[in-house]
N, C-alpha and C positions, 0 to 999 in steps of 0.2 A: 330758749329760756333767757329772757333778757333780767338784769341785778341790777339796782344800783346802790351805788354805793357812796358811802358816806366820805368827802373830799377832806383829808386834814396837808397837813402841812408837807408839799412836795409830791402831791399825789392821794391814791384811795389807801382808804386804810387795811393796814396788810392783813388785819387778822379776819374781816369780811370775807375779802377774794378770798383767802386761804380756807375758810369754813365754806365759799361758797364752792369752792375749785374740790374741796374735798368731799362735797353734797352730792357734786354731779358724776365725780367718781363713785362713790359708790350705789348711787342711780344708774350707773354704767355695769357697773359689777353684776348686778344686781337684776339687770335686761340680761345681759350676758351668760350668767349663771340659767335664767330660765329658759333664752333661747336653745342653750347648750341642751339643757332637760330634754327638749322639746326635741330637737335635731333626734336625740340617743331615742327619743321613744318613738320618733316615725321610722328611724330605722332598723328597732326591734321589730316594729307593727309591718314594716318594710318585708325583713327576712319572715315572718309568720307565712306572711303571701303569698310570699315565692315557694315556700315548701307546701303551701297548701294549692299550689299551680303544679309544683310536679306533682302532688298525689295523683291529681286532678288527670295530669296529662298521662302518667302511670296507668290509672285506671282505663283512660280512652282505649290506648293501644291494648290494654289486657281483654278491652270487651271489643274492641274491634278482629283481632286473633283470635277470641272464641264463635264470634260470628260466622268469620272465613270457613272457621273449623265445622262449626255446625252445619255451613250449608255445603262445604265438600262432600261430608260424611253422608250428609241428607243423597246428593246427587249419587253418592258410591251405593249406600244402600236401594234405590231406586235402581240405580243397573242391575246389582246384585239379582236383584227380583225378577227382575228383569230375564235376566239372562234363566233363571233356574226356572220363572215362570215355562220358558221356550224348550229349555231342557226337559220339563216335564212334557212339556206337549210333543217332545219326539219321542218320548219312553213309550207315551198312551199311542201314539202312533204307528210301533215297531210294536206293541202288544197286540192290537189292532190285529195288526196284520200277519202276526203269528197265528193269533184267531183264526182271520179269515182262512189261511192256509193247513189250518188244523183242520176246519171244516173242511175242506174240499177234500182232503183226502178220505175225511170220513162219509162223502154221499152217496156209495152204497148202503149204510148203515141207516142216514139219516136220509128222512124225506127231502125231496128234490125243491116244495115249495117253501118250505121248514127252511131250506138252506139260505132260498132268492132273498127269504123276508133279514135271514141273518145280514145277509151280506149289504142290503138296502139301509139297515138299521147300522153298519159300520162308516158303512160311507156317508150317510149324515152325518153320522157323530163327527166323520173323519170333517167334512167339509165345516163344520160348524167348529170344532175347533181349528181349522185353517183360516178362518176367519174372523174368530177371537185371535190368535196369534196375529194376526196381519194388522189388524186394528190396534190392540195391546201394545203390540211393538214396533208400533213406526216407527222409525229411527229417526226419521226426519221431523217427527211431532217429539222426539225424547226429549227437546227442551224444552220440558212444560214449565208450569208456575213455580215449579221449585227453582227451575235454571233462570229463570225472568228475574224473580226476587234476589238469585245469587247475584247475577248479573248489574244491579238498580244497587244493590249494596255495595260491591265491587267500585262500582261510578264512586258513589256517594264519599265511601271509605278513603279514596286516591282522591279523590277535592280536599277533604279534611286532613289528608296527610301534606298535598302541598300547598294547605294556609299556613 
């Protein structure tokens, strides 16, 4: 901002500068004051941020924890099943064969081909559920689409934790 100024005797006249020196002060004041404003409110809008960053990152980890949680649980109840499925197929299997051994002692009582057809009808059943069990529970197939999915989340989860 260039002045000028009115030349009297021995120099400019003091009361100009002095009104002008005191103009630009408080045009100084006055940037100042608003920059200040300005400063405090980016960083209020600053701290808002940041606390709406930890909710943020808060929440992550709270849904990433129930994810883990959900497909553990998924995996646990799937053995569970698993296992009681197999459990029941030795129960019908040891029944089975109480059967059959009930029968036998009774074929003087009962007919002889009465007996073959019982026993042809056990051993199907037996082999067909030996065969739902074998299939059911491959152990080697156990990590189906539930453990694939855990698995792909697990990846996913351990990237996002070390960005």
């Amino acid at each position: 901002m260039q002045e000028k100024f009115d030349i009297k005797f021995k120099g400019y006249d003091r009361a100009q500068v002095d009104e002008y020196i005191l103009n630009l002060t408080k045009n100084y004041e006055r940037s100042l004051a608003a920059q200040r404003d300005r400063i405090e409110s980016m960083k209020a809008e600053i701290a808002a941020k940041e606390k709406l960053l930890q909710e943020y990152i808060s929440r992550k980890e709270s849904i990433t924890n129930s994810i883990t949680q959900a497909v553990e649980k998924a995996k646990q109840i799937e053995y569970t099943a698993k296992v009681r499925y197999a459990l029941e197929g030795e129960r019908l299997a040891m029944f089975s064969s109480k059967w059959v051994r009930y029968c036998e002692s009774m074929t003087n009582a009962v007919d002889k081909a009465l007996l073959q057809k019982g026993k042809e009808y056990v051993e199907a059943a037996k082999k067909q559920m030996e065969q739902g069990l074998s299939t059911d529970l491959d152990l080697g197939a156990y990590l189906g689409e539930a453990a694939e999915i855990y698995e792909t989340e697990k990846g996913r989860l351990a990237a996002i934790k070390k960005a």
